[in-house]
N, C-alpha and C positions, 0 to 999 in steps of 0.2 A: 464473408470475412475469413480472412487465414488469419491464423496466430502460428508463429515461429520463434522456437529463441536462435538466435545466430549465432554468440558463442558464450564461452565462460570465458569469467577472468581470469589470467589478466591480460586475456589476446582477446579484447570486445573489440571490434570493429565503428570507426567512426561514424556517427548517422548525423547527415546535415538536417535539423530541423528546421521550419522557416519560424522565428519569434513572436512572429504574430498570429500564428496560428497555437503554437505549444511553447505552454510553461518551460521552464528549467532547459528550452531548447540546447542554450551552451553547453551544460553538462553534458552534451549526447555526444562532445567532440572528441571527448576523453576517452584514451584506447583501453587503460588501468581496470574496467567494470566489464561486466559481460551485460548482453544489451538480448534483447526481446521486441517485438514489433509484432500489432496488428495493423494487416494490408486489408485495405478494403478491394474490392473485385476488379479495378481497373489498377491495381499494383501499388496503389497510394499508400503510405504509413499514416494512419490512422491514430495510432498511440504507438508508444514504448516504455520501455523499465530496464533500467538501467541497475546493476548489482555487483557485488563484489564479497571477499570472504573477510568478517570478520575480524580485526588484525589481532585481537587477544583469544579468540576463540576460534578455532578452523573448523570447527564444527558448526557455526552459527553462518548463516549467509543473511547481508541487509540488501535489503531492498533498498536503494538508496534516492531514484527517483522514479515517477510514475506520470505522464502526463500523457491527456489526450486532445486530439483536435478540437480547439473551443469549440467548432458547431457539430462536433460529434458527442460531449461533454451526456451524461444522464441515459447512455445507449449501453452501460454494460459493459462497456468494451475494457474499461482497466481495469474490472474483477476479475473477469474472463481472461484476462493475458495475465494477473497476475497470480492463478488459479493454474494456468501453466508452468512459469518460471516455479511456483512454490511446490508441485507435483514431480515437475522434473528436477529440484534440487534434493528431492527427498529421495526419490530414484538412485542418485548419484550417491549419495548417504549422508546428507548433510542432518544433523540431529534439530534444529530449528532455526526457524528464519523469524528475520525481526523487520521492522521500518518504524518510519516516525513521521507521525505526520500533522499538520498542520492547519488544519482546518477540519469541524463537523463533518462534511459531505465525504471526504476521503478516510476518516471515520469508521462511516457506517457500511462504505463500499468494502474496507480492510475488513468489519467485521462479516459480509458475507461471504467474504472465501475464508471465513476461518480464524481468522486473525484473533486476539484478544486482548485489552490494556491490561498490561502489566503494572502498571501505580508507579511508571517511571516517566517522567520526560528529560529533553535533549537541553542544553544547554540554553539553545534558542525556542524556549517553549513550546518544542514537540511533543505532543502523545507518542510513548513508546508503546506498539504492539507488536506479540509475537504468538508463532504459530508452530506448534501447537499449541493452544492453548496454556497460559502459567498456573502451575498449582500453587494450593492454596498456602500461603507461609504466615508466620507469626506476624508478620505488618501489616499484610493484605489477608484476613479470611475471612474472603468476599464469596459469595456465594456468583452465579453467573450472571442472574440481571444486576447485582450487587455493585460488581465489577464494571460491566458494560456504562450502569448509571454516571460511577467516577468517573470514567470520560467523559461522559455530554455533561457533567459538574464541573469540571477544569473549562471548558469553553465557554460555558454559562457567562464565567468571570472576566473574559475580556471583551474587550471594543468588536464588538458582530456586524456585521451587516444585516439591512432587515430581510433579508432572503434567510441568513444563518439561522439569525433570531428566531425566529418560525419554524423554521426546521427543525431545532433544540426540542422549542416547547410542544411539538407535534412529537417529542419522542420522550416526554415526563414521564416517566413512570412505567414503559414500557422494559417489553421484555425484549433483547437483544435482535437484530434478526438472526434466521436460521441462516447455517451457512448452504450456498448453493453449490449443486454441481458444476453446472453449468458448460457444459460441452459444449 
């Protein structure tokens, strides 16, 4: 597998996804984001992430979209790309990166590269995480499985699928995952 980022915003380069392979395909047409891709060994894109800076904060970079090939899905492959973009924005000097995301499973994958709920979500009931980790303030002083728990708590309470469902209560009580290197 290669992982590349191919550019920063807001000169991202267009990537035709095919929709029935990858979520949020259309997003990938937009030039405005700078864009990331794993190639699997015969040259194929595998995943991408798509990103952009901040508009109130030029310090903060979002991760704005993250999809991988449905039958590639559970292989690692968006931690690990997004364990790049978030290494090489920090390289660049970016002070912290954020995303939002939308389901358990993407989650727990955000919390192995790092990631952490901040106790905010999006308009459209995203969990907001960001990296590095948020400290502790006067609304949130959560401690770190504390933290981690409020999120798999915010998903508890909507309509799940019995895949999710399962997933959740396989993570009650538990302590966060560690985050990974992941080379």
């Amino acid at each position: 597998m290669e992982y590349e980022l191919l550019e920063w915003p807001p000169d991202g380069p267009k990537l035709r996804l095919d929709y029935k392979r990858f979520s949020y395909a259309g997003k990938f047409v937009m030039t405005n984001t700078g864009k990331a891709v794993a190639r699997a060994a015969d040259g194929r894109i595998v995943a991408a992430v798509a990103f952009n800076v901040d508009r109130t904060d030029e310090d903060t970079l979002w991760l704005r979209y993250v999809t991988v090939d449905r039958e590639r899905r559970g292989e690692g492959i968006g931690p690990r790309l997004c364990r790049l973009v978030r290494d090489r924005a920090i390289e660049r000097g970016y002070d912290r990166l954020r995303i939002a995301v939308n389901n358990p499973f993407a989650y727990e994958a955000l919390y192995r590269t790092g990631f952490s709920y901040t106790g905010e979500t999006t308009g459209i009931a995203e969990l907001i995480l960001e990296y590095p980790a948020p400290t502790a303030d006067a609304d949130t002083d959560w401690d770190v499985r504390e933290r981690y728990q409020a999120g798999l708590a915010e998903f508890r309470d909507r309509d799940l699928s019995e895949e999710e469902t399962e997933f959740l209560e396989s993570r009650r009580d538990s302590e966060p995952p560690a985050p990974e290197s992941g080379k």
